[in-house]
VEXKOL-261038 format. One record per residue (C-alpha): residue number from 1; residue in one letter; chain; x, y, z. Coordinates in nm, 4 decimals, padded with zeros to 6 digits. Layout:
residues N
GUSE, num, residuo, cadena, xx, yy, zz
GUSE, NUM, A, A, X, Y, Z
...
***
This chain:
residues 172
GUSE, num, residuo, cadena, xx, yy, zz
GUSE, 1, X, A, 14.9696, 00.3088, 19.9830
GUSE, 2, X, A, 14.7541, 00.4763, 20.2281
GUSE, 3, X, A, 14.5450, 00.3657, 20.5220
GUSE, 4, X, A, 14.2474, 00.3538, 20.2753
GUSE, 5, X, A, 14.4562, 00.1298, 20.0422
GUSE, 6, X, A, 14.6129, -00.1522, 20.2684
GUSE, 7, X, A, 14.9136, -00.3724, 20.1170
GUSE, 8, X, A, 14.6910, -00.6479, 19.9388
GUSE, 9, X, A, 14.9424, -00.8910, 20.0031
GUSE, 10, X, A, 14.9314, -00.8428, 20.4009
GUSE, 11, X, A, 14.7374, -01.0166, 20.5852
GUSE, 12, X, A, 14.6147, -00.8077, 20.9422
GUSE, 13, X, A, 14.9107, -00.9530, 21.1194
GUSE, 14, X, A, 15.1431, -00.8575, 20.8460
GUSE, 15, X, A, 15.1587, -01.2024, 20.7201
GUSE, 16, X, A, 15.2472, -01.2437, 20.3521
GUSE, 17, X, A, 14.9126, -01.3702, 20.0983
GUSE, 18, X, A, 14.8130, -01.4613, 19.8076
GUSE, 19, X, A, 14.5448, -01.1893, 19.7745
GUSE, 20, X, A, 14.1769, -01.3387, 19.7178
GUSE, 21, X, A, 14.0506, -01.2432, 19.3418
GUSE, 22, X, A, 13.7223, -01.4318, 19.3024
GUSE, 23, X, A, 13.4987, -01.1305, 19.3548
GUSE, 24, X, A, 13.7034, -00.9583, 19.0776
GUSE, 25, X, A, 13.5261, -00.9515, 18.7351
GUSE, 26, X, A, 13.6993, -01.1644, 18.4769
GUSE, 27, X, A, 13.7791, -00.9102, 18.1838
GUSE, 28, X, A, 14.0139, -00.9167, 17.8924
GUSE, 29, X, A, 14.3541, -00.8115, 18.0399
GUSE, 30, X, A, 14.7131, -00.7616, 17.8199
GUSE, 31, X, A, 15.0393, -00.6334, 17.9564
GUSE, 32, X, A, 15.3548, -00.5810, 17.7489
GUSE, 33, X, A, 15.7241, -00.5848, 17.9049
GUSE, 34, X, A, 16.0663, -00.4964, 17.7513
GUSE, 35, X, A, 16.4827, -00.5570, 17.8466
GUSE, 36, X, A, 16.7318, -00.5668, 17.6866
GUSE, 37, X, A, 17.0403, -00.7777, 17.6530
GUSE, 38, X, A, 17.3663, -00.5550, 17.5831
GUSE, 39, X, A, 17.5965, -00.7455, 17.3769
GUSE, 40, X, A, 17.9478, -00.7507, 17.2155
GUSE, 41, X, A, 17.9661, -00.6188, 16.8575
GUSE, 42, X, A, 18.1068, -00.9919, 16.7858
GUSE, 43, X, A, 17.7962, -01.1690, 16.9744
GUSE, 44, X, A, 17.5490, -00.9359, 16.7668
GUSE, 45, X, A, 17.7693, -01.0068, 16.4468
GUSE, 46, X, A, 17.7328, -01.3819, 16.5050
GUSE, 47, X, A, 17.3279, -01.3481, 16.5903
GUSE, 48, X, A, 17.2925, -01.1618, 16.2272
GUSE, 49, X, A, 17.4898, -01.3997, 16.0136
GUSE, 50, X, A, 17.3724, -01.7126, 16.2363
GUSE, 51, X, A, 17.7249, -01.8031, 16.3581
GUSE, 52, X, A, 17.6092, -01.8367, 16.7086
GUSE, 53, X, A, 17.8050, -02.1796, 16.7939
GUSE, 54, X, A, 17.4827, -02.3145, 16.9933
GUSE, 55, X, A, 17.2291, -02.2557, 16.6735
GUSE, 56, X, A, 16.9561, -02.0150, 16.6724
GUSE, 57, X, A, 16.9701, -01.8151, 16.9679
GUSE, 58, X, A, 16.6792, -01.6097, 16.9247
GUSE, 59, X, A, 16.4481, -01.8761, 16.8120
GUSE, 60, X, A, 16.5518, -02.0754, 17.1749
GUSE, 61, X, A, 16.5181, -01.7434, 17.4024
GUSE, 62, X, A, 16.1605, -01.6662, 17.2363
GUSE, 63, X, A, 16.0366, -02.0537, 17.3113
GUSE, 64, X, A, 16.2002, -02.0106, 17.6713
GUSE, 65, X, A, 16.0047, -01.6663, 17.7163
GUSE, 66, X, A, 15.6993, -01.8604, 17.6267
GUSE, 67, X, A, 15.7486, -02.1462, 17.8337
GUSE, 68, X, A, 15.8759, -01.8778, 18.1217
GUSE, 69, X, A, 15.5385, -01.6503, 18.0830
GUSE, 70, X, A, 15.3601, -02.0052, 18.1465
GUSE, 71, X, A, 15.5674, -02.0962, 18.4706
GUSE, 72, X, A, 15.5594, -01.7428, 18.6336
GUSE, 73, X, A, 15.3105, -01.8768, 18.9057
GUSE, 74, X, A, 15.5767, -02.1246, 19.0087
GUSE, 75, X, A, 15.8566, -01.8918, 19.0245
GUSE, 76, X, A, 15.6657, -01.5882, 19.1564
GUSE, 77, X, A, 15.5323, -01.7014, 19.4891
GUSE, 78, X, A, 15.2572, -01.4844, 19.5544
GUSE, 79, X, A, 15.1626, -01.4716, 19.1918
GUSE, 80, X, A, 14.8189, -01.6674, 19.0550
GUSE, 81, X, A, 14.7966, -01.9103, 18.8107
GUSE, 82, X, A, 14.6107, -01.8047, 18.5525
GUSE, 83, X, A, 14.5318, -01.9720, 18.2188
GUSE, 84, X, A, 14.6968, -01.8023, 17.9462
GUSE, 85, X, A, 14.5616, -01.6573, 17.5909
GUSE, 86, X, A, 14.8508, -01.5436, 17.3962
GUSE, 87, X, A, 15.2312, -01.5105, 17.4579
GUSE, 88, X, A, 15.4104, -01.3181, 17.1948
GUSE, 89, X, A, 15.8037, -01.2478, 17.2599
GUSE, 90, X, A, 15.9692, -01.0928, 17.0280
GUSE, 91, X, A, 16.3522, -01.0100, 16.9729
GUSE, 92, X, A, 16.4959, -00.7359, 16.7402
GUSE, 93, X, A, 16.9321, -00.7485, 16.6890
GUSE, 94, X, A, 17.0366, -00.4245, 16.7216
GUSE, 95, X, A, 17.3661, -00.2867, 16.6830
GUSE, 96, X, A, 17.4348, -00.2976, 17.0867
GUSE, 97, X, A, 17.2425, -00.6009, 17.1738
GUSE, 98, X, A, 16.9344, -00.7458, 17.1700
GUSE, 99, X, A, 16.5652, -00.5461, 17.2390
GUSE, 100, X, A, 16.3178, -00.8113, 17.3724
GUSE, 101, X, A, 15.9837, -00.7875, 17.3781
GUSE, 102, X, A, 15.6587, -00.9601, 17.5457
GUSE, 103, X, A, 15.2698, -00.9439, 17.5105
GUSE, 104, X, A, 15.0888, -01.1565, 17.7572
GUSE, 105, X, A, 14.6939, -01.1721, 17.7269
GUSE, 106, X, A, 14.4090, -01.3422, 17.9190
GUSE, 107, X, A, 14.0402, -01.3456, 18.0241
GUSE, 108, X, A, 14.1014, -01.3146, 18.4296
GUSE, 109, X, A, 14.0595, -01.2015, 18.7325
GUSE, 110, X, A, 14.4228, -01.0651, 18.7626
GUSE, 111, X, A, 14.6653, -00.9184, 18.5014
GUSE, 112, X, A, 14.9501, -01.0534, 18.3611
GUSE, 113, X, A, 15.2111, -00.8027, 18.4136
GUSE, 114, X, A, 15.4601, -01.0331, 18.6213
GUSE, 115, X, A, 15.3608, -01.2924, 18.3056
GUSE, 116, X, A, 15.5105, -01.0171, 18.0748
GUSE, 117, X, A, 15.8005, -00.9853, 18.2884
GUSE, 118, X, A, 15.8824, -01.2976, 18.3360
GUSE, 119, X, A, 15.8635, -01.3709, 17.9444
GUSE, 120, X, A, 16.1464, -01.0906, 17.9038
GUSE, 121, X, A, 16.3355, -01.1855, 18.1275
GUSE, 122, X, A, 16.3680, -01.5475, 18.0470
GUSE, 123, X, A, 16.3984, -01.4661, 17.7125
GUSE, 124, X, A, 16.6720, -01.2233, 17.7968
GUSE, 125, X, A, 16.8543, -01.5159, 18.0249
GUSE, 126, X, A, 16.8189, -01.7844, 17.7704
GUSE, 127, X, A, 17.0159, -01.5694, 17.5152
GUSE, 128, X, A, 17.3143, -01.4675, 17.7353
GUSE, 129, X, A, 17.3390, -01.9200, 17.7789
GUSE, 130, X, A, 17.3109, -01.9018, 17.4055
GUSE, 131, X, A, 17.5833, -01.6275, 17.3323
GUSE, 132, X, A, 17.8115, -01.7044, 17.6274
GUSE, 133, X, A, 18.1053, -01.8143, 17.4410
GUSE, 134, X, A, 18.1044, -01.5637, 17.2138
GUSE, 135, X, A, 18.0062, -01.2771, 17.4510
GUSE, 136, X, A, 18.0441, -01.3506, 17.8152
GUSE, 137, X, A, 17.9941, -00.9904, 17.9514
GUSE, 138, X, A, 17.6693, -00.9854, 17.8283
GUSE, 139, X, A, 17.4353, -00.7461, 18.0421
GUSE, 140, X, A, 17.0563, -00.7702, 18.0739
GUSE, 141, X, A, 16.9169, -00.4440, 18.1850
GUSE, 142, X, A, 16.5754, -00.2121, 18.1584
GUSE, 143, X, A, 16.3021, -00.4883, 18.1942
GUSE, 144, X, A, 16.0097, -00.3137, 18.2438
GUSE, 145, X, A, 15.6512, -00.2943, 18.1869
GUSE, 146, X, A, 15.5615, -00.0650, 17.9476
GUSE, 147, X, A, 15.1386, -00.1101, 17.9093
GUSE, 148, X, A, 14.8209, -00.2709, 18.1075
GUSE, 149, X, A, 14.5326, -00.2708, 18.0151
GUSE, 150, X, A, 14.2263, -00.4510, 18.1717
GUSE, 151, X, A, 14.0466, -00.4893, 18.4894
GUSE, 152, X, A, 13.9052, -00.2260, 18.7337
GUSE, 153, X, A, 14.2158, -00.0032, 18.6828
GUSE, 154, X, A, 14.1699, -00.0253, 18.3001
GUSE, 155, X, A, 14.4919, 00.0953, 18.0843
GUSE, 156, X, A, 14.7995, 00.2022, 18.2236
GUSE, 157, X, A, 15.1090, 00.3713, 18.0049
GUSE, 158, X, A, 15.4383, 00.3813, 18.0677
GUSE, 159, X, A, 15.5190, 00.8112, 17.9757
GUSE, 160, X, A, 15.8871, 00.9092, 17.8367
GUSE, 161, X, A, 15.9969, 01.0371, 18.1723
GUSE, 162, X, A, 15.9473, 00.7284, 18.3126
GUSE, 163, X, A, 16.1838, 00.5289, 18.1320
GUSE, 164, X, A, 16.4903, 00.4683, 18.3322
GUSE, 165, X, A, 16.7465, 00.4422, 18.0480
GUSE, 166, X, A, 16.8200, 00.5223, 17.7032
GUSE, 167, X, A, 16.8019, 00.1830, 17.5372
GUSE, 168, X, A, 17.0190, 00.3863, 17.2501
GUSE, 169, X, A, 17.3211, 00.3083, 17.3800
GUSE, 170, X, A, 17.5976, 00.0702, 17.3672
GUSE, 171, X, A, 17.7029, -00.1413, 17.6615
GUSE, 172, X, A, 17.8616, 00.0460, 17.9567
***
């Protein structure tokens, strides 16, 4: 930031804020996040034939990144509440793990990147408590956000050199 472009959630005394949005438009605003879970080749095994000994793993982690998208304003402090439009979390088995997901729209004053976030990363939690007896080195790594879009700063992008990892891989 530069001394045109304070920290918006300082105050002059370097207090920590919520920063005020109600002279911000309200627009149509989406963000999308991803993480992944790296898993066993036995915990993926049991999420493709359904032998998870809890039940449907992926089926609870995408309700929990739901409900977690809808409870980010308790969990992030500074974060607004903001009424919600669409959650979509999705999970895709892969053969090192899991590859989560999240789309997060509203009509706002504020995006709903930590939203996004939160929905992966929830999601991404509630499957390790799902697979934990079958897997319990399971890693959750690269949550990011990968698109914005709304608002004064209109669409943002994550580019391919700004991915931190090669999701390719198999766990470390």
């Amino acid at each position: 930031m530069t001394a045109e472009q304070p920290l918006t959630h300082l105050d002059a005394a370097g207090q920590a804020r919520m920063v005020d949005v109600s002279g911000k438009d309200v627009t149509a605003r989406s963000a999308t996040a991803t993480g992944t879970v790296l898993l066993s080749s036995e915990a993926v095994t049991a999420l493709r034939s359904g032998a998870v000994p809890k039940g449907d793993a992926l089926a609870v982690a995408r309700i929990a990144g739901i409900q977690g998208a809808k409870r980010t304003p308790e969990l992030i402090p500074l974060c607004h509440p903001i009424g919600l439009h669409a959650v979509a979390v999705d999970l895709q088995v892969a053969d090192h793990g899991v590859l989560i997901r999240s789309t997060v729209r509203t009509a706002d004053r504020t995006g709903v990147e930590m939203e996004a976030l939160t929905a992966v990363s929830v999601a991404a939690l509630t499957l390790i408590d799902m697979v934990k007896a079958v897997d319990p080195a399971a890693v959750i790594t690269d949550v990011q956000v990968e698109e914005k879009a709304g608002g004064k700063s209109g669409r943002w992008q994550r580019g391919p050199a700004e991915h931190p990892a090669d999701l390719s891989g198999g766990r470390p």
